[in-house]
LOFI-212137 format. One record per residue: x, y, z of N, C-alpha, C, O in turn; residue number from 1; residue in one letter. Coordinates in Angstrom, 3 decimals. Atoms other than C-alpha are relative to their C-alpha. Example, Ala and Ser with C-alpha at 12.3 -4.5 7.8 and 13.67 -1.06 7.14 Angstrom:
residues 2
{n_u = 0.890&n_v = -1.190&n_w = 0.000&ca_u = 12.300&ca_v = -4.500&ca_w = 7.800&c_u = 0.900&c_v = 1.200&c_w = 0.000&o_u = 1.936&o_v = 1.181&o_w = 0.665&nr = 1&rest = A} .
{n_u = -0.820&n_v = -1.190&n_w = -0.060&ca_u = 13.670&ca_v = -1.060&ca_w = 7.140&c_u = -0.770&c_v = 1.090&c_w = 0.730&o_u = -0.261&o_v = 2.198&o_w = 0.899&nr = 2&rest = S} .
***
This chain:
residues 111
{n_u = 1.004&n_v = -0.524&n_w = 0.902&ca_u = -3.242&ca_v = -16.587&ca_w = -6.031&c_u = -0.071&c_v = -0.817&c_w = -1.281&o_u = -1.002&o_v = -0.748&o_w = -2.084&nr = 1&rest = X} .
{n_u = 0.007&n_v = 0.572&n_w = 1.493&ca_u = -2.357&ca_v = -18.678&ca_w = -8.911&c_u = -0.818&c_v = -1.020&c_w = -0.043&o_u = -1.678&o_v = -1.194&o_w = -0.906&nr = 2&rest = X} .
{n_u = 0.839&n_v = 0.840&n_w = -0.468&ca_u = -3.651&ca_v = -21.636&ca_w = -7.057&c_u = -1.598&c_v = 0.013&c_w = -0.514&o_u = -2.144&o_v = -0.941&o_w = -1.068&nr = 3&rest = X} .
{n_u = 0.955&n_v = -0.625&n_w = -0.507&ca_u = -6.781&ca_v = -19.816&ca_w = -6.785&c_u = -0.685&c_v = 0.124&c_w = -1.410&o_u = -1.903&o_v = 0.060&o_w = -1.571&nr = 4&rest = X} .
{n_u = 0.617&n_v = -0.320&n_w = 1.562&ca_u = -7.192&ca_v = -19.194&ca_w = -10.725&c_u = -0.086&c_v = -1.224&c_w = -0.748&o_u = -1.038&o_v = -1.578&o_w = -1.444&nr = 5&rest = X} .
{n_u = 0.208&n_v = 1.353&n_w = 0.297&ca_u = -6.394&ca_v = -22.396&ca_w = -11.564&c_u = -1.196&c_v = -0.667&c_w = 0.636&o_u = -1.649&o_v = -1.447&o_w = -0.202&nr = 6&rest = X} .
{n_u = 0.988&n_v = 0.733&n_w = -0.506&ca_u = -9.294&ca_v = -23.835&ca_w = -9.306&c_u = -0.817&c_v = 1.413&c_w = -0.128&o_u = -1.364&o_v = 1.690&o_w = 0.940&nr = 7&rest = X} .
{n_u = 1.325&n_v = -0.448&n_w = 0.242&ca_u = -11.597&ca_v = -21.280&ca_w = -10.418&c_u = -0.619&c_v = 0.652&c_w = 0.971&o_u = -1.831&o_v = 0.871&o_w = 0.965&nr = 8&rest = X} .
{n_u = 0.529&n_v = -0.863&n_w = -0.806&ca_u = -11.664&ca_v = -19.280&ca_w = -7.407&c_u = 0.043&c_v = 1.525&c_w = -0.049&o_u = 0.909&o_v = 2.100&o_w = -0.708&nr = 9&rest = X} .
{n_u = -0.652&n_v = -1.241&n_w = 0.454&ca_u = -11.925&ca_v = -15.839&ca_w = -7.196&c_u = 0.339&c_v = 0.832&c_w = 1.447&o_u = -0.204&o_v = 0.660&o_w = 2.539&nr = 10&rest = X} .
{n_u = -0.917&n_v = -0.752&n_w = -0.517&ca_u = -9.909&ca_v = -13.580&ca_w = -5.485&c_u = -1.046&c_v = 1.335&c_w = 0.718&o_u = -1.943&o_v = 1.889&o_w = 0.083&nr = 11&rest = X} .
{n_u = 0.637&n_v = -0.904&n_w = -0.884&ca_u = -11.273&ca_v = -11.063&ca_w = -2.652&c_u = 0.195&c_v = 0.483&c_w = 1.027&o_u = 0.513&o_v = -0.184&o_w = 2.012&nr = 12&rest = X} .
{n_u = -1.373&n_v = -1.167&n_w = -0.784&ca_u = -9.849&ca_v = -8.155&ca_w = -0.833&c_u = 0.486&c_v = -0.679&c_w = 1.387&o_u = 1.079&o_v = 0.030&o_w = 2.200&nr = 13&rest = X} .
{n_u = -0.199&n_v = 0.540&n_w = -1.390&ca_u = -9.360&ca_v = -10.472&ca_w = 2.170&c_u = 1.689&c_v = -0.549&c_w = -0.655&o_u = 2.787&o_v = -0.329&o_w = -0.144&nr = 14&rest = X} .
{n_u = -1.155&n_v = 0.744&n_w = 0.275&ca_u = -6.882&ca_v = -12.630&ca_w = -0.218&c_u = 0.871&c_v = 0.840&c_w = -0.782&o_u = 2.087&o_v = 0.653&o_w = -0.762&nr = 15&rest = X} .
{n_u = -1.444&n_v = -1.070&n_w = 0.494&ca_u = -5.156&ca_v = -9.714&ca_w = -2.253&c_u = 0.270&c_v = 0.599&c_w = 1.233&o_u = 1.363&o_v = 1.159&o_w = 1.142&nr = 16&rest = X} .
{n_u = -0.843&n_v = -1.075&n_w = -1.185&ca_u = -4.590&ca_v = -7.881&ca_w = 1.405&c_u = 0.937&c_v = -1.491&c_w = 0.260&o_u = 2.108&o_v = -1.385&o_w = -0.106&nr = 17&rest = X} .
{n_u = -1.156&n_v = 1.715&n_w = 0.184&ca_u = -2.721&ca_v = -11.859&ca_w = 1.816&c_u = 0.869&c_v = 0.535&c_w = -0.880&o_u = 2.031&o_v = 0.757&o_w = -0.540&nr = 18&rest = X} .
{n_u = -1.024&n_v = 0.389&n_w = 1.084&ca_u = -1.125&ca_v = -11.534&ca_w = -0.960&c_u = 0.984&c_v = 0.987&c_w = -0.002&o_u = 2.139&o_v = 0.631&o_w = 0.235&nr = 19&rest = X} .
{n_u = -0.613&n_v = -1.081&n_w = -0.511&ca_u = 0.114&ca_v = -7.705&ca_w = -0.783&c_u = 0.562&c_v = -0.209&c_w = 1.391&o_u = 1.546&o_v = 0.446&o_w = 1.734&nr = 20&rest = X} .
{n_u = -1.091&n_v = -0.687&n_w = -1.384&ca_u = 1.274&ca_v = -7.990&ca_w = 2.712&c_u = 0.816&c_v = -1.411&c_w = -0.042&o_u = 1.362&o_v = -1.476&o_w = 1.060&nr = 21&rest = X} .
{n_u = -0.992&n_v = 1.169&n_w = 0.645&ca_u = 3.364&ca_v = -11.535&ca_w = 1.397&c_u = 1.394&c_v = 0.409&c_w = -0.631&o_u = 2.564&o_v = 0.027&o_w = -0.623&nr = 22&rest = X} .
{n_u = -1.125&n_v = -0.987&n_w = 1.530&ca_u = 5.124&ca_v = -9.183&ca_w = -1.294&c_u = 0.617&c_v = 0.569&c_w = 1.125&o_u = 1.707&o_v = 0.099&o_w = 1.452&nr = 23&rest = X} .
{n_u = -0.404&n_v = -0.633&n_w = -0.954&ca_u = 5.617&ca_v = -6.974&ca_w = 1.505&c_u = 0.991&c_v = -0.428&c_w = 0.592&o_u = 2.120&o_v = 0.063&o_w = 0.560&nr = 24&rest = X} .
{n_u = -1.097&n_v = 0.686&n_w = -1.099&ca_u = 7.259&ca_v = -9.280&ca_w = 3.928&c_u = 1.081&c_v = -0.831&c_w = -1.161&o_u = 1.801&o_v = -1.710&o_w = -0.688&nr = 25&rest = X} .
{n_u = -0.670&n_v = 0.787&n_w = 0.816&ca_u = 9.063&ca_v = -10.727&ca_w = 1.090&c_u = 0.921&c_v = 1.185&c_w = -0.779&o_u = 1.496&o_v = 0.802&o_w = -1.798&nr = 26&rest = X} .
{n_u = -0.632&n_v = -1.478&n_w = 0.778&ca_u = 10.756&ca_v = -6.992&ca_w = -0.161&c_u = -0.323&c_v = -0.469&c_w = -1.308&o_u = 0.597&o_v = -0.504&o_w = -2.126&nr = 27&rest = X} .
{n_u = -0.312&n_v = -0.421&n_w = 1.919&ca_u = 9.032&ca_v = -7.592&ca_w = -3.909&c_u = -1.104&c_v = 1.111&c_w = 0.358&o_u = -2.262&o_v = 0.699&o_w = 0.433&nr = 28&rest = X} .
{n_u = 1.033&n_v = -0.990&n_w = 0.196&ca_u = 7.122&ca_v = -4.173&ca_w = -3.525&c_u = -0.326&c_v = 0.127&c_w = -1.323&o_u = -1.188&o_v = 1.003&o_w = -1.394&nr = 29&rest = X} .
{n_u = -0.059&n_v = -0.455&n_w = 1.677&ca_u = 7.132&ca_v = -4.061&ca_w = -7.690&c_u = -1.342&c_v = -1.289&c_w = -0.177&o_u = -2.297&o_v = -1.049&o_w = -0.915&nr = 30&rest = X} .
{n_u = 1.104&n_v = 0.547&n_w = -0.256&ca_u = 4.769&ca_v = -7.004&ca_w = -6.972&c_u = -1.448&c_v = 0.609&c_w = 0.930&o_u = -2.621&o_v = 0.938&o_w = 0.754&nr = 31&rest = X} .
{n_u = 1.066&n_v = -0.848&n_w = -0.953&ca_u = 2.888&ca_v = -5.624&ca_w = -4.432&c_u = -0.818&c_v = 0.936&c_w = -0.738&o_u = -2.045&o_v = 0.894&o_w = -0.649&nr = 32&rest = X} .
{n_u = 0.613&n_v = -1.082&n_w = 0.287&ca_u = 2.139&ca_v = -2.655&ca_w = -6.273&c_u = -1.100&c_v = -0.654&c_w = -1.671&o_u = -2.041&o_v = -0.094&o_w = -2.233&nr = 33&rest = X} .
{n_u = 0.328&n_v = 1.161&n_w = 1.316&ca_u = 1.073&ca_v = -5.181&ca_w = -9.425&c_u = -1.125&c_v = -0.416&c_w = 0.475&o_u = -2.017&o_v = -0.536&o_w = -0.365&nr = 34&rest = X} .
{n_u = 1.068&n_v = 1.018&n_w = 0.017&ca_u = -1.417&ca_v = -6.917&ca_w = -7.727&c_u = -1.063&c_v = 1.043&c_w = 1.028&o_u = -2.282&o_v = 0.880&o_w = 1.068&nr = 35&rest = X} .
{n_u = 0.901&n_v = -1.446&n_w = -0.225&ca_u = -2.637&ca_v = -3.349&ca_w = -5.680&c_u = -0.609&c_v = 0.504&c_w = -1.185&o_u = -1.791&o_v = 0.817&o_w = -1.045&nr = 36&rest = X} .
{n_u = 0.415&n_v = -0.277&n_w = 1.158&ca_u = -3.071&ca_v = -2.378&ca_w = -9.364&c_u = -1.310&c_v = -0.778&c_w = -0.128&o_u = -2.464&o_v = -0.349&o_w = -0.169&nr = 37&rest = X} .
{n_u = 1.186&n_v = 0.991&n_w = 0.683&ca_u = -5.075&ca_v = -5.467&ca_w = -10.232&c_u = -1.318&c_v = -0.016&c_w = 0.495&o_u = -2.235&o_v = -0.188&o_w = -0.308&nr = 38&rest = X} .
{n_u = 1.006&n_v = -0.282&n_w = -1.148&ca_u = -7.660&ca_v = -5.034&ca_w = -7.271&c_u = -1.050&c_v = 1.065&c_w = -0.996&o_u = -2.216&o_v = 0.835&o_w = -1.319&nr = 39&rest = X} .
{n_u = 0.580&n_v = -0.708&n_w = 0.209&ca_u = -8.448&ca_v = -2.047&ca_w = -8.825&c_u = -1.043&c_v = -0.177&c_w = -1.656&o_u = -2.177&o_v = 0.268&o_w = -1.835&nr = 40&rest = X} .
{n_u = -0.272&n_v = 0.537&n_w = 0.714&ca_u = -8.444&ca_v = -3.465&ca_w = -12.093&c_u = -1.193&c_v = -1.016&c_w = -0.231&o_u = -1.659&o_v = -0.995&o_w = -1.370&nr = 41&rest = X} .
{n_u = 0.821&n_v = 1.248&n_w = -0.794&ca_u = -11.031&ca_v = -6.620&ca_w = -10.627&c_u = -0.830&c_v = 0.796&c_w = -0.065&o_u = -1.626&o_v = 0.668&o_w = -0.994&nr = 42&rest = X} .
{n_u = 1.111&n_v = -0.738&n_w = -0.719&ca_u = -13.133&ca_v = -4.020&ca_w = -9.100&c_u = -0.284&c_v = 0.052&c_w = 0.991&o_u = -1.313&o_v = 0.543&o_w = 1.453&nr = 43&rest = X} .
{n_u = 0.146&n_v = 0.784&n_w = -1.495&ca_u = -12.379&ca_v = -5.439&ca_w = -5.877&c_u = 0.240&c_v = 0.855&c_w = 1.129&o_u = 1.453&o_v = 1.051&o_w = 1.063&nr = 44&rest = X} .
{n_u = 0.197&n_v = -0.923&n_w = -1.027&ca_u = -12.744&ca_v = -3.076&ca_w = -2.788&c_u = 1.246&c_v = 0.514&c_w = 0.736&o_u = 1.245&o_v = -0.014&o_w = 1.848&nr = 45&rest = X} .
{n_u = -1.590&n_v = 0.024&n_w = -0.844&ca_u = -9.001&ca_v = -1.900&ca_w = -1.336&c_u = -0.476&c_v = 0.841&c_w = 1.762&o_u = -0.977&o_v = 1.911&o_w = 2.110&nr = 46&rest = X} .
{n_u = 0.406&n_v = -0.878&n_w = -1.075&ca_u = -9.458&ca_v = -1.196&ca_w = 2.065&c_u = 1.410&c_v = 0.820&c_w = 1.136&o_u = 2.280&o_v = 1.393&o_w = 0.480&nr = 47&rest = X} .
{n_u = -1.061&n_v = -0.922&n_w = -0.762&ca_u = -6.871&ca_v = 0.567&ca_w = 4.973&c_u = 1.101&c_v = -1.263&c_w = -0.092&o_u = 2.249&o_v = -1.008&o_w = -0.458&nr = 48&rest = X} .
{n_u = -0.891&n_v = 1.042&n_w = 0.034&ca_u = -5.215&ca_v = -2.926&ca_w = 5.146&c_u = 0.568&c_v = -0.289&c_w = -1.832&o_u = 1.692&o_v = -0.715&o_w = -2.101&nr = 49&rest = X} .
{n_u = -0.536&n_v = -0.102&n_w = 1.071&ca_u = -4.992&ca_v = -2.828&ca_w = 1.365&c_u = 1.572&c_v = 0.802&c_w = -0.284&o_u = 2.684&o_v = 0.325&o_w = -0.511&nr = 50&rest = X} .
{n_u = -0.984&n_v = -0.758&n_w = -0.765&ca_u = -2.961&ca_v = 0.271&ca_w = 1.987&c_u = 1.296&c_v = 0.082&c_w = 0.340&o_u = 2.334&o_v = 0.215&o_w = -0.308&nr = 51&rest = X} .
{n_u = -1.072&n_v = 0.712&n_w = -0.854&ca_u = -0.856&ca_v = -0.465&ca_w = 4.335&c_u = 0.887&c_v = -0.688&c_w = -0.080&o_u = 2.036&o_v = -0.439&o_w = 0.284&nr = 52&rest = X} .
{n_u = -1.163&n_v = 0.568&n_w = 0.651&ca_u = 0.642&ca_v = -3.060&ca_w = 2.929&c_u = 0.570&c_v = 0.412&c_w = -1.193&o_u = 1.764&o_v = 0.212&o_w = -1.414&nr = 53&rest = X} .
{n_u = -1.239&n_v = -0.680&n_w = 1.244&ca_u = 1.602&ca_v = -1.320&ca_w = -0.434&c_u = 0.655&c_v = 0.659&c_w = 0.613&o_u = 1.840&o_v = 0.359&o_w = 0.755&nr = 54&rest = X} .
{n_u = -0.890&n_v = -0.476&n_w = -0.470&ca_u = 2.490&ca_v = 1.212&ca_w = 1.369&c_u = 1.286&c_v = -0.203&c_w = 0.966&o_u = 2.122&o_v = 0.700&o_w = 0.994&nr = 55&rest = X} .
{n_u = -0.952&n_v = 1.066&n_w = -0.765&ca_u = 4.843&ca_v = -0.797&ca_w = 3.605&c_u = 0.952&c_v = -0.053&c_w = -1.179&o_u = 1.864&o_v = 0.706&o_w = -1.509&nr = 56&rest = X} .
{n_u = -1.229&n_v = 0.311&n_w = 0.766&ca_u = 6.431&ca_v = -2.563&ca_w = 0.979&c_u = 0.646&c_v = 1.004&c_w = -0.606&o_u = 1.865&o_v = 0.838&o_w = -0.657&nr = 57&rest = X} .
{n_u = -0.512&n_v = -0.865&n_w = 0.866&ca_u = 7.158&ca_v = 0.338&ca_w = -0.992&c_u = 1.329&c_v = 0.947&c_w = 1.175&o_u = 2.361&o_v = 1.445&o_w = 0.723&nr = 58&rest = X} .
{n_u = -0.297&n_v = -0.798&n_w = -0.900&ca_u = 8.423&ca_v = 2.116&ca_w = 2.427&c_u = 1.405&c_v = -0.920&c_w = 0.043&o_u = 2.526&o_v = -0.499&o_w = -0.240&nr = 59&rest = X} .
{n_u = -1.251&n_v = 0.873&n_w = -0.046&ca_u = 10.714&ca_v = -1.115&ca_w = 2.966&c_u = 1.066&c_v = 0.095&c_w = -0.695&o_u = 2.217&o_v = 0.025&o_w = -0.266&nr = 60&rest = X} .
{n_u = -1.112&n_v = 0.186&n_w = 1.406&ca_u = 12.440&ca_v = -0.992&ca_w = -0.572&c_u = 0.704&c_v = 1.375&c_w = -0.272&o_u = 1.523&o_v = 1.573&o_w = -1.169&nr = 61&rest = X} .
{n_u = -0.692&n_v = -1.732&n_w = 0.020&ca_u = 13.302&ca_v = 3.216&ca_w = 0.232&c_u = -1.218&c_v = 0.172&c_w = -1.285&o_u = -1.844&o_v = 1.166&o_w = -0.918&nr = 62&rest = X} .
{n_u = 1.029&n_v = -0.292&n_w = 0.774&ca_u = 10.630&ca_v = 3.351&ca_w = -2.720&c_u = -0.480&c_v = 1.252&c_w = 0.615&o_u = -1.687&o_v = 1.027&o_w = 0.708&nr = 63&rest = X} .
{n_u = 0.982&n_v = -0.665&n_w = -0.476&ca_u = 9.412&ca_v = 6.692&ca_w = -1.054&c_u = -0.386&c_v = 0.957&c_w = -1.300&o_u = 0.072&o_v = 2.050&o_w = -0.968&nr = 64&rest = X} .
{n_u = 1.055&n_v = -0.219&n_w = 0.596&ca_u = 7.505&ca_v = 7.985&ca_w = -3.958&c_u = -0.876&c_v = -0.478&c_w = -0.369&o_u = -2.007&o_v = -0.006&o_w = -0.486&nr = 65&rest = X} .
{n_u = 1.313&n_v = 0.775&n_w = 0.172&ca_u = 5.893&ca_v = 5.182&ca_w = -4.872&c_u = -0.923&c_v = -0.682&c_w = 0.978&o_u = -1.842&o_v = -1.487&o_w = 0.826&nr = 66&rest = X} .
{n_u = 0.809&n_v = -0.127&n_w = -1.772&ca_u = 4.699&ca_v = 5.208&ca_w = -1.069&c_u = -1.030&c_v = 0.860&c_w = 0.070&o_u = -2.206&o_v = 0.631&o_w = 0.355&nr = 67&rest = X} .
{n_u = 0.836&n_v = -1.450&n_w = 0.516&ca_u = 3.647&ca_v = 9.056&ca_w = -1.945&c_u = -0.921&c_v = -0.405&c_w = -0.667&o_u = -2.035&o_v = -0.234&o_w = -0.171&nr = 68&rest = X} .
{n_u = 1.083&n_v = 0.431&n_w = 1.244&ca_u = 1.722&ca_v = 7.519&ca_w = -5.252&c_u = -0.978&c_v = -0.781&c_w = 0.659&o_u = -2.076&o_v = -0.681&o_w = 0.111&nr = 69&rest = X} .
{n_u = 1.218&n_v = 1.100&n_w = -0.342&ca_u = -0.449&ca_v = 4.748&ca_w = -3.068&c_u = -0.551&c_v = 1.086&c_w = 0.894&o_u = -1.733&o_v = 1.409&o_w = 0.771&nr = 70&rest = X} .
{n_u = 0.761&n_v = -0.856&n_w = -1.158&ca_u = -1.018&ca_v = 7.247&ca_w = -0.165&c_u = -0.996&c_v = 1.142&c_w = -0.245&o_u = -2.017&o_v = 1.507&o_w = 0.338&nr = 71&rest = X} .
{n_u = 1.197&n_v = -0.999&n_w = 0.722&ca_u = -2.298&ca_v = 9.967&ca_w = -2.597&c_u = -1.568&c_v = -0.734&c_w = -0.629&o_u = -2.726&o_v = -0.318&o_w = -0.601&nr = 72&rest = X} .
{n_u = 1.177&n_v = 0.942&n_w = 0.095&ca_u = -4.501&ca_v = 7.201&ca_w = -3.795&c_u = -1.076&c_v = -0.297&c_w = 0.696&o_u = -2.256&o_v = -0.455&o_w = 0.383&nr = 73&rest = X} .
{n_u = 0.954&n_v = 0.323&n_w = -1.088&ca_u = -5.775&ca_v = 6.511&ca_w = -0.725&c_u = -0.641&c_v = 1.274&c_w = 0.257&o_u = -1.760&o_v = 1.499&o_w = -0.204&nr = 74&rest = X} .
{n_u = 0.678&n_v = -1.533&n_w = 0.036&ca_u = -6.444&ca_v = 10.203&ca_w = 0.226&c_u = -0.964&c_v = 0.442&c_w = -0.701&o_u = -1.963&o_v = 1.063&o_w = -0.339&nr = 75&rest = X} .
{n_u = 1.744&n_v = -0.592&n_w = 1.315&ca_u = -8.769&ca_v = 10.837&ca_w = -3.007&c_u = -0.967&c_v = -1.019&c_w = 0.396&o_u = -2.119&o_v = -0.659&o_w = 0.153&nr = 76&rest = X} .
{n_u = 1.147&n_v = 0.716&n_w = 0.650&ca_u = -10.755&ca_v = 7.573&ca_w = -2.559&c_u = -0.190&c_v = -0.028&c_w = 1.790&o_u = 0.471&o_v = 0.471&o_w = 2.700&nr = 77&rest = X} .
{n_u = 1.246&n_v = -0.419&n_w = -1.225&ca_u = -13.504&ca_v = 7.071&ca_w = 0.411&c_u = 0.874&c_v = -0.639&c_w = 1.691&o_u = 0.613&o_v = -0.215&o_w = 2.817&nr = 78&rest = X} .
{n_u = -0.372&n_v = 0.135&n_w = -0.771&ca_u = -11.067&ca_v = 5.036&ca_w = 2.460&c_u = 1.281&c_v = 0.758&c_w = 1.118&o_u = 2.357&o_v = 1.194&o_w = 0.708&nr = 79&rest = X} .
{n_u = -0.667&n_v = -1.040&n_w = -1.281&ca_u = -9.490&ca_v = 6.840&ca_w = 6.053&c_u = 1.509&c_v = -1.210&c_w = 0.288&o_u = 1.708&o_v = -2.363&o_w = 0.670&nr = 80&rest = X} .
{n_u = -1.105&n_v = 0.539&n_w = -0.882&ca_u = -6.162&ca_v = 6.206&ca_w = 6.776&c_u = 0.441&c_v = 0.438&c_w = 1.371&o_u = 0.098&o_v = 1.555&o_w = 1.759&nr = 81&rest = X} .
{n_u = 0.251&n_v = 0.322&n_w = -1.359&ca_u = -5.137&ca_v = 5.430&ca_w = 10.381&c_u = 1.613&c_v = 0.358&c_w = 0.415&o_u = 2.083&o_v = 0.904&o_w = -0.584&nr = 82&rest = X} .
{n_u = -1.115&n_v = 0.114&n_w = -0.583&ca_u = -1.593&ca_v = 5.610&ca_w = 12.208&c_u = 0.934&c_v = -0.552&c_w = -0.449&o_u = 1.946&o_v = 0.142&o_w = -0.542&nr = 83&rest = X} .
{n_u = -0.289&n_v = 0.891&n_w = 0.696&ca_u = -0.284&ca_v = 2.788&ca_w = 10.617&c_u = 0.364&c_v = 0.541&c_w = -1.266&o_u = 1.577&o_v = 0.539&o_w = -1.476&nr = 84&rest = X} .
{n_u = -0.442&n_v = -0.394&n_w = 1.186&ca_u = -0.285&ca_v = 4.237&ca_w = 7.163&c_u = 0.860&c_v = 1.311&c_w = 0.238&o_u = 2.008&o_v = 1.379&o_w = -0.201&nr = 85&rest = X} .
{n_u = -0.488&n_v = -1.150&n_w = -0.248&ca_u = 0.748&ca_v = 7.261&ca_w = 8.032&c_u = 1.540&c_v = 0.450&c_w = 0.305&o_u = 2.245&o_v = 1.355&o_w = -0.142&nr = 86&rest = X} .
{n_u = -1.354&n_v = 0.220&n_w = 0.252&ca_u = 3.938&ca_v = 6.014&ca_w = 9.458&c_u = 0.770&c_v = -0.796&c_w = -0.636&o_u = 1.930&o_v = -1.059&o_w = -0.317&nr = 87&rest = X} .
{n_u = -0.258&n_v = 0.935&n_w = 1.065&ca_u = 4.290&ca_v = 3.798&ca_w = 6.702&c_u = 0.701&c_v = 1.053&c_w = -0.580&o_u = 1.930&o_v = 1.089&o_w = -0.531&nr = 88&rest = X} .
{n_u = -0.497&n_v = -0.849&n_w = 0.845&ca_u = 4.624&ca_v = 6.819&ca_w = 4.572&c_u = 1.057&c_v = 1.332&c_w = 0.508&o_u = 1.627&o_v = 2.028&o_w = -0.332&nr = 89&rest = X} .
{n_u = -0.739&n_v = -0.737&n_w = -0.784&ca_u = 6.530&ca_v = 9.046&ca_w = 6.912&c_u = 1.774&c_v = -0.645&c_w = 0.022&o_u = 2.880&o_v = -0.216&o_w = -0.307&nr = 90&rest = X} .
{n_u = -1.338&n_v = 1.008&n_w = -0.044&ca_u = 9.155&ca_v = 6.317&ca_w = 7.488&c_u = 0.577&c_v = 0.172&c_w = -1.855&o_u = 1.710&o_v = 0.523&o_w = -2.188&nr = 91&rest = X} .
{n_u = -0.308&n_v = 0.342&n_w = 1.311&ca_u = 9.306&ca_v = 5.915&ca_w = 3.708&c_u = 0.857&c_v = 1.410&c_w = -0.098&o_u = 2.087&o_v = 1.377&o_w = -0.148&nr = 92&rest = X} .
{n_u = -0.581&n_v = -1.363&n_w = 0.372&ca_u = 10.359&ca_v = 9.335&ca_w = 3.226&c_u = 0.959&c_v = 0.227&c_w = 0.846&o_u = 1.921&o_v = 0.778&o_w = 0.311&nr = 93&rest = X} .
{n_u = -1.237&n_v = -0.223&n_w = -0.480&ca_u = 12.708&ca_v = 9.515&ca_w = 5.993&c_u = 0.978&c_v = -0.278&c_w = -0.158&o_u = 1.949&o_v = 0.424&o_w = 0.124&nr = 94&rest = X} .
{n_u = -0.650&n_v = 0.707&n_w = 0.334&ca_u = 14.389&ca_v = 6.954&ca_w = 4.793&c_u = 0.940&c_v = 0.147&c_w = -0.927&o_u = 2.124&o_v = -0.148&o_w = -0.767&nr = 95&rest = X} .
{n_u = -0.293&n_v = -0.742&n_w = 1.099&ca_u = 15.010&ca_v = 8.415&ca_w = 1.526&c_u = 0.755&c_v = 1.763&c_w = 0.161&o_u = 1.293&o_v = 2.380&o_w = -0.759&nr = 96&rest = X} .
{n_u = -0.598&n_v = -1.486&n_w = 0.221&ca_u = 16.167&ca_v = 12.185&ca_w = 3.019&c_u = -1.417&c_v = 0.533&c_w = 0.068&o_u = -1.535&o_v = 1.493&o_w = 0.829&nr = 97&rest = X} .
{n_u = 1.009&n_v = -1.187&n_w = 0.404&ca_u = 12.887&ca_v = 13.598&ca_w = 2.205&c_u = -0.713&c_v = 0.301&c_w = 1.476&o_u = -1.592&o_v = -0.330&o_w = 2.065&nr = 98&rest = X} .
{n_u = 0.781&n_v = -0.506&n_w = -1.564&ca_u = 12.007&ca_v = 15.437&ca_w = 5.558&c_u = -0.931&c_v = 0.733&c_w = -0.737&o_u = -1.898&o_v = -0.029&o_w = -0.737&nr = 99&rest = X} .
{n_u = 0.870&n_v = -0.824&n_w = 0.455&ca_u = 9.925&ca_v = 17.853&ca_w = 3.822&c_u = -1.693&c_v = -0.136&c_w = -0.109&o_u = -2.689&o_v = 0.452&o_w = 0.313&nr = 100&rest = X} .
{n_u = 0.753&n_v = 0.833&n_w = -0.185&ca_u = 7.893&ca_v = 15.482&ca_w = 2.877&c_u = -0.851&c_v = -0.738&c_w = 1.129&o_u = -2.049&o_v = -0.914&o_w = 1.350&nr = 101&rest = X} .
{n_u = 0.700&n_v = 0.767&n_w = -0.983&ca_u = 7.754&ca_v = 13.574&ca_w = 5.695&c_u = -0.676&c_v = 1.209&c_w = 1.216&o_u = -1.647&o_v = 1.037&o_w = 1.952&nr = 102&rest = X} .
{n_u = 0.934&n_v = -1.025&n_w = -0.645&ca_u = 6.943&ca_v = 16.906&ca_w = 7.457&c_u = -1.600&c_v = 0.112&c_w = -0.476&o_u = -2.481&o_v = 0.167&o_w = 0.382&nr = 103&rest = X} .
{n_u = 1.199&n_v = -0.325&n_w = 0.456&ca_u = 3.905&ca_v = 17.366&ca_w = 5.435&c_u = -0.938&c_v = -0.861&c_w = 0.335&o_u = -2.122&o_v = -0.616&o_w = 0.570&nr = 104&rest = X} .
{n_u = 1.117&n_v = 1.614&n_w = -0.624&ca_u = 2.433&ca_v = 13.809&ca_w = 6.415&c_u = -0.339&c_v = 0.335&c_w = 1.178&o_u = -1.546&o_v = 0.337&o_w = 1.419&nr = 105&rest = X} .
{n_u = 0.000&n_v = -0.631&n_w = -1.706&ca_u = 2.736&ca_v = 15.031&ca_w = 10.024&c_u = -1.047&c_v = 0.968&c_w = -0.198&o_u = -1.367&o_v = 1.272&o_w = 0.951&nr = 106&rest = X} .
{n_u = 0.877&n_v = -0.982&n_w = 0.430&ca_u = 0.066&ca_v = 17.667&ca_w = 8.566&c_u = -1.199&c_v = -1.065&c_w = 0.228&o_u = -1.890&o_v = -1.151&o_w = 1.243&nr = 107&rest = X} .
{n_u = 0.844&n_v = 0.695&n_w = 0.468&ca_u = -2.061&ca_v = 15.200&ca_w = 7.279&c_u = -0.577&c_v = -0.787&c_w = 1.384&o_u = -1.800&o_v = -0.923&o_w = 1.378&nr = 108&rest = X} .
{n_u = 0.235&n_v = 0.715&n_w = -0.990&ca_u = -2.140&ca_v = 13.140&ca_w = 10.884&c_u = -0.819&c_v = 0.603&c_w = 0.778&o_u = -1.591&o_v = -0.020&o_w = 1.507&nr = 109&rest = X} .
{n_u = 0.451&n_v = -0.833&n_w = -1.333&ca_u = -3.340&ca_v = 16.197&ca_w = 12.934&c_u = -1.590&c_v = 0.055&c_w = -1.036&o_u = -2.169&o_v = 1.073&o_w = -0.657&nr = 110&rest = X} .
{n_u = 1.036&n_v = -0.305&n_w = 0.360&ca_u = -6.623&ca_v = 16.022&ca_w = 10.687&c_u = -1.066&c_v = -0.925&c_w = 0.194&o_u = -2.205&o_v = -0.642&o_w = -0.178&nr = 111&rest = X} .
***
């Protein structure tokens, strides 16, 4: 992305979902969630793959609230999450102890 500013390009949800699922595979979710921020930030469109990968990384690092925080995100705004997120955020919470939680996601799937 830096590349990208330096040559005057701009950045578009194809290359922040790149970049987020990079962070991801790379365990910096504190990035990830930085440049999920910035999207929003841009004005730039987050879609299920947006998602996904925060939620991932965050799931990876035991982070399971700040898994909770992107997923509630997603939930209010127009985009549907799919299977994928779902056990993104499920995992996250198991991970952490929180069955309760991860029971309640199991709610959210059957809808």
């Amino acid at each position: 992305l830096g590349a990208m500013v330096q040559r005057e390009i701009r950045s578009d949800t194809i290359s922040m979902n790149a970049a987020i699922s990079a962070c991801e595979k790379g365990c910096a979710w504190e990035r990830s969630l930085r440049l999920f921020g910035a999207m929003d930030e841009s004005k730039l469109e987050s879609d299920t793959i947006t998602f996904n990968a925060a939620i991932s990384a965050c799931q990876k690092a035991s982070e399971w609230a700040k898994a909770l925080y992107v997923f509630n995100i997603m939930s209010r705004s127009s985009v549907e999450c799919n299977t994928i997120t779902c056990s993104a955020a499920i995992s996250a919470c198991e991970r952490a102890g929180e069955w309760e939680k991860a029971l309640e996601l199991f709610g959210v799937m059957d809808r």
